[in-house]
C-alpha positions as CSV (number, residue, x, y, z in Angstrom):
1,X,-49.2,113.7,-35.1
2,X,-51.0,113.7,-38.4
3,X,-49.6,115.9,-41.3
4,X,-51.3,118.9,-42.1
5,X,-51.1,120.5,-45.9
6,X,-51.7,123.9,-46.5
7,X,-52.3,124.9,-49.9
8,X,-53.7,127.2,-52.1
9,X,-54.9,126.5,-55.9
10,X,-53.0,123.3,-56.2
11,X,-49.8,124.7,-54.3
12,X,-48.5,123.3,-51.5
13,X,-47.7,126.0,-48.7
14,X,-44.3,125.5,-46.2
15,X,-43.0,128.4,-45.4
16,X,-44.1,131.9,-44.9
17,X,-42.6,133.3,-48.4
18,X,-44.8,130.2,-50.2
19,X,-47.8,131.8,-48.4
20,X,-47.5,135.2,-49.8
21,X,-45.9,134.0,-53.2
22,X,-49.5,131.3,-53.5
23,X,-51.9,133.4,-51.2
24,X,-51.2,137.0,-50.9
25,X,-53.9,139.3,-48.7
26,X,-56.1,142.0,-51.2
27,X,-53.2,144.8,-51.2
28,X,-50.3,142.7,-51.6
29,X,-47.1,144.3,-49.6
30,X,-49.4,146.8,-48.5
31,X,-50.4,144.6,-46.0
32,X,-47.6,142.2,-45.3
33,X,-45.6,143.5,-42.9
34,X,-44.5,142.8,-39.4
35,X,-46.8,143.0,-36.9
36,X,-49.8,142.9,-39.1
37,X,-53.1,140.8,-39.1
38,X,-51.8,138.9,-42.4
39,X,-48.1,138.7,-42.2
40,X,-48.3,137.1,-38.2
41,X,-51.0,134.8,-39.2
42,X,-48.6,133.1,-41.5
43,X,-46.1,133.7,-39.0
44,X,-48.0,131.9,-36.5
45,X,-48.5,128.6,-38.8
46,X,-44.9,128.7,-39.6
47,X,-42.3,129.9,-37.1
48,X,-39.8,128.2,-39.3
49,X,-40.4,127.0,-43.1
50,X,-41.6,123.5,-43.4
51,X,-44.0,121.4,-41.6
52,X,-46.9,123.6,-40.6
53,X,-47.5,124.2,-36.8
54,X,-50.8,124.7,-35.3
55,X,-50.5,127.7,-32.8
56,X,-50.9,126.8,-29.2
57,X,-53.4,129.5,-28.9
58,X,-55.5,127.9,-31.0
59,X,-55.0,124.4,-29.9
60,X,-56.2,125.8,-26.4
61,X,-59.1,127.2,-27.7
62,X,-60.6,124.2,-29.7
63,X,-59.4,121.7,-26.6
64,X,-61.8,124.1,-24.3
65,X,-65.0,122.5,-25.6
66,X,-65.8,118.9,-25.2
67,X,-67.1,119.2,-28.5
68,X,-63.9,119.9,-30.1
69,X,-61.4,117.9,-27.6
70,X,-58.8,115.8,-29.6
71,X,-59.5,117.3,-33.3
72,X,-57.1,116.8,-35.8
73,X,-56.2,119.3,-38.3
74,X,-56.1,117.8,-41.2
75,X,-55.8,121.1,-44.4
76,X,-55.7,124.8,-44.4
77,X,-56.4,126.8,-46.9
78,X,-55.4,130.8,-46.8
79,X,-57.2,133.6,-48.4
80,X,-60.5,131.4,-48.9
81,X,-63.5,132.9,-50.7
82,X,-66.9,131.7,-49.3
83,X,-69.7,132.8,-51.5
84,X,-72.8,134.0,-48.9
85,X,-75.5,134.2,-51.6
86,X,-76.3,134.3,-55.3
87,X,-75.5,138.2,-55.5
88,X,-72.3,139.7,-57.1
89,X,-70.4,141.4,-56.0
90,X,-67.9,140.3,-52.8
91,X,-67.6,137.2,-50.5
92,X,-66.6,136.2,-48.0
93,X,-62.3,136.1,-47.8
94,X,-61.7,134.3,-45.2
95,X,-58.0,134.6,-43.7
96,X,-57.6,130.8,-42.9
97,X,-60.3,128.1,-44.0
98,X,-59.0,125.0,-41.7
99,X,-60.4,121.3,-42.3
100,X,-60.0,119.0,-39.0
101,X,-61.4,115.5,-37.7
102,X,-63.5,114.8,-35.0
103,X,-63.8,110.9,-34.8
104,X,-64.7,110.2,-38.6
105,X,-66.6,113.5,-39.1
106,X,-65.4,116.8,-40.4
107,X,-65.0,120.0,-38.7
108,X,-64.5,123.5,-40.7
109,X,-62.9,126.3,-39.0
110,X,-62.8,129.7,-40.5
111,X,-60.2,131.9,-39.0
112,X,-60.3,136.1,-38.9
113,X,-57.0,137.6,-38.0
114,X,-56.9,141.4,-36.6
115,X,-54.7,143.1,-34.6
116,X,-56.5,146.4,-34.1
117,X,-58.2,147.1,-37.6
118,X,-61.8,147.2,-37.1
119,X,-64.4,144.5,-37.9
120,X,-65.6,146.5,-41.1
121,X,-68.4,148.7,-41.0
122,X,-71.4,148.7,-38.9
123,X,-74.3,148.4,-40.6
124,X,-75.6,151.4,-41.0
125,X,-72.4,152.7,-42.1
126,X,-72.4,149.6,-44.8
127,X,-76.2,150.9,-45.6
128,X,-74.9,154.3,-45.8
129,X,-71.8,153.4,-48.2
130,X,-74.3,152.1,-51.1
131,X,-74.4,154.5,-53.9
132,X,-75.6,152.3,-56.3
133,X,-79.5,151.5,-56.1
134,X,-79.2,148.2,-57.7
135,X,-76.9,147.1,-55.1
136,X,-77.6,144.1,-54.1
137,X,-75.7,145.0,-50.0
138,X,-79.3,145.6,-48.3
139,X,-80.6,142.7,-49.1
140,X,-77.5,140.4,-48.7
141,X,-77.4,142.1,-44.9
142,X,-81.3,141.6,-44.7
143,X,-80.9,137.7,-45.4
144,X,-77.9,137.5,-43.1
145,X,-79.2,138.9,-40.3
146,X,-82.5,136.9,-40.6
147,X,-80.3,133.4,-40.8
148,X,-78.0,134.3,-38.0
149,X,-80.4,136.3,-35.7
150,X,-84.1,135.7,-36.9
151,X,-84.2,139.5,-37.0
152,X,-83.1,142.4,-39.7
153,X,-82.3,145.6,-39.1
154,X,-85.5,147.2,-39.8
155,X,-87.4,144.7,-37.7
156,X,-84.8,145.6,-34.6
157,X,-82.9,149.0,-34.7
158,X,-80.0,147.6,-32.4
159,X,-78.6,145.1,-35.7
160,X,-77.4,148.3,-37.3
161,X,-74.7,148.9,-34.5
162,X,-73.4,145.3,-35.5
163,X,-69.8,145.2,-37.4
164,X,-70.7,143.3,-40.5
165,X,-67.2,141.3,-40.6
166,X,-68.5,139.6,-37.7
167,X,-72.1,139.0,-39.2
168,X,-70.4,137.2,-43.0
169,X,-67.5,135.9,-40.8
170,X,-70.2,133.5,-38.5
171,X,-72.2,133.3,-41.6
172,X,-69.8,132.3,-44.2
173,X,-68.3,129.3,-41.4
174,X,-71.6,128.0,-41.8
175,X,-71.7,127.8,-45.3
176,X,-68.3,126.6,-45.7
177,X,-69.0,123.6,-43.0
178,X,-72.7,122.8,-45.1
179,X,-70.4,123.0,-48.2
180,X,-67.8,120.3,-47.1
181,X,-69.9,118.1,-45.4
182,X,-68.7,118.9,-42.1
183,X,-70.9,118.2,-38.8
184,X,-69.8,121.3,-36.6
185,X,-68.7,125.1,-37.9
186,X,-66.0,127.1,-35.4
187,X,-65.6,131.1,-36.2
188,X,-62.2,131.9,-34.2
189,X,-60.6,135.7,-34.2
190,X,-57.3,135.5,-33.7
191,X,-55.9,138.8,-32.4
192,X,-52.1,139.2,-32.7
193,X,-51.5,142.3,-30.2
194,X,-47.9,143.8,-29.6
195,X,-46.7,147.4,-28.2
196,X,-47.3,149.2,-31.6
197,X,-51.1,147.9,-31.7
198,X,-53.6,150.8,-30.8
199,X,-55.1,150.1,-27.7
200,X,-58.3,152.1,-28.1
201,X,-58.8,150.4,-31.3
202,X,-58.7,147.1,-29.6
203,X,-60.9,148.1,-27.1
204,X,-63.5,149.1,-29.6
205,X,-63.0,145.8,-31.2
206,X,-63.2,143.6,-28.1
207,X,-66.4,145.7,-27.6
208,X,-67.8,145.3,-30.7
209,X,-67.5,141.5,-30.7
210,X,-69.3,141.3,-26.9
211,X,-71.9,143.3,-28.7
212,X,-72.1,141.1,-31.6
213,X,-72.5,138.1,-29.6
214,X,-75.0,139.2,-26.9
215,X,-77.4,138.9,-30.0
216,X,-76.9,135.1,-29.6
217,X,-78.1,135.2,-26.3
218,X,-74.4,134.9,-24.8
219,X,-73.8,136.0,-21.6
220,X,-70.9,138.6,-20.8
221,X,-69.2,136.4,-18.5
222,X,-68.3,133.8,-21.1
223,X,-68.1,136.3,-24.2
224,X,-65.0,138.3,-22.3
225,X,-63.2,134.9,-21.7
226,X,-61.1,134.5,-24.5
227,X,-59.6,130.7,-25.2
228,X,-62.9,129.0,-24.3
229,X,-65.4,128.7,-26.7
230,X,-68.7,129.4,-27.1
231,X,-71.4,127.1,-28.7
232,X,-73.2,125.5,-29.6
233,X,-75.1,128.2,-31.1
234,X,-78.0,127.3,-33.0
235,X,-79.1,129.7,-35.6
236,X,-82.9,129.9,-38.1
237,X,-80.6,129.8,-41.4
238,X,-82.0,130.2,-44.2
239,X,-81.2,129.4,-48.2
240,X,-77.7,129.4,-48.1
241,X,-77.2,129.1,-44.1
242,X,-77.9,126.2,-43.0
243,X,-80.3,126.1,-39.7
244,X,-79.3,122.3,-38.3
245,X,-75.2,123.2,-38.4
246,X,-74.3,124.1,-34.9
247,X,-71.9,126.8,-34.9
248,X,-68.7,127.6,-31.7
249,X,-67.1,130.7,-31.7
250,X,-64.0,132.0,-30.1
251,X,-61.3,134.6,-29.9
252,X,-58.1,134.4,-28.8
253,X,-55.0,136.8,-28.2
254,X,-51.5,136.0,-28.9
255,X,-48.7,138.3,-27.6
256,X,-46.1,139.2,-29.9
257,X,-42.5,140.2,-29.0
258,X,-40.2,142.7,-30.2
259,X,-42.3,145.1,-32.0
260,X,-42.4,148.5,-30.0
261,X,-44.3,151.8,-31.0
């Protein structure tokens, strides 16, 4: 088995401590705490400090698609900024960036952890948050939606139910893959769900990301079945995603133990 490094700015990562002392989430302690999208991540990478372990979950998922069978993971780097465009303003902070190896060629794989926090905004609630009318948000929504789905929001009313997590999450994968020289892009959510999660929350997110994916002509039989992935999924891009990258997208759910309501 290869050796995989986690790092972040030059420091090497082997233990859960090292991954908040190097790569802390947004709010710090705020969100580092058992049961937690952040916190289990790292968990999940290292259920005891050293060598980093790739969760089986994820291991399943990639191994699902013929495309992805036999890929080693090579590097991760946590709390990854992707920048989607030339705008100011905020990127794309990807929980886990992962670089693997399919034969000689490189894979990226950006990962999202949740457990039942929402995918952002919609977008009309990310329209309706602008206050500022020099913000650059509308148009950074307009060219994402047009790269991904060849449509925007005022061209098709039905993009502005879409979480907009989901829409930078596929779209910064891209960019990271174009960025590295990578052949293939995979977006994986990886939900961490336990007794204390909020089940209608969950719901709402497993519905929101059938939605989401529907708009790339996905059937519901294969969106709902989490560990296989989807793809490839071709999308127009556009100036900063690319069109020719093919892009796989999965979700899967990992039950944790010992953390009751």
């Amino acid at each position: 088995m290869n050796t995989i490094l986690i790092h972040k700015n030059n420091n090497g990562i082997e233990s859960i401590d090292d991954w908040f002392q190097f790569a802390p989430p947004k709010e710090g302690l705020r969100q580092w705490k058992d049961g937690r999208s952040a916190k289990e991540l790292a968990k999940a990478w290292f259920p005891q400090p050293g060598k980093p372990h790739i969760p089986e979950d994820l291991s399943f998922l990639l191994n699902s698609h013929p495309d992805l069978t036999g890929i080693e993971i090579l590097e991760g780097i946590p709390e990854h900024k992707i920048s989607l465009d030339n705008f100011r303003g905020e990127t794309r902070n990807a929980d886990l960036v992962l670089v693997g190896k399919k034969g000689e060629s490189k894979v990226s794989i950006n990962i999202e952890a949740k457990v039942d926090e929402p995918y952002d905004l919609t977008i009309i609630e990310k329209f309706g948050s602008v206050k500022n009318p020099r913000s650059k948000i509308p148009d950074r929504i307009n060219l994402l939606c047009r790269a991904l789905l060849g449509e925007t929001p005022e061209s098709n009313s039905g993009l502005l139910k879409l979480r907009y997590q989901l829409l930078t999450g596929c779209a910064g994968t891209l960019i990271e893959a174009d960025r590295i020289g990578a052949i293939k892009a995979v977006f994986v959510v990886h939900v961490f769900l336990s007794d204390a999660v909020n089940k209608e929350k969950i719901k709402s997110n497993d519905e929101d990301f059938i939605h989401f994916m529907r708009y790339f002509g996905c059937h519901d039989d294969e969106i709902i079945d989490d560990s296989v992935l989807i793809g490839p999924l071709k999308v127009p891009g556009g100036t900063f995603v690319p069109s020719k990258m093919p892009l796989y997208v999965g979700r899967i759910k990992t039950q944790l133990t010992g953390l009751l309501c």
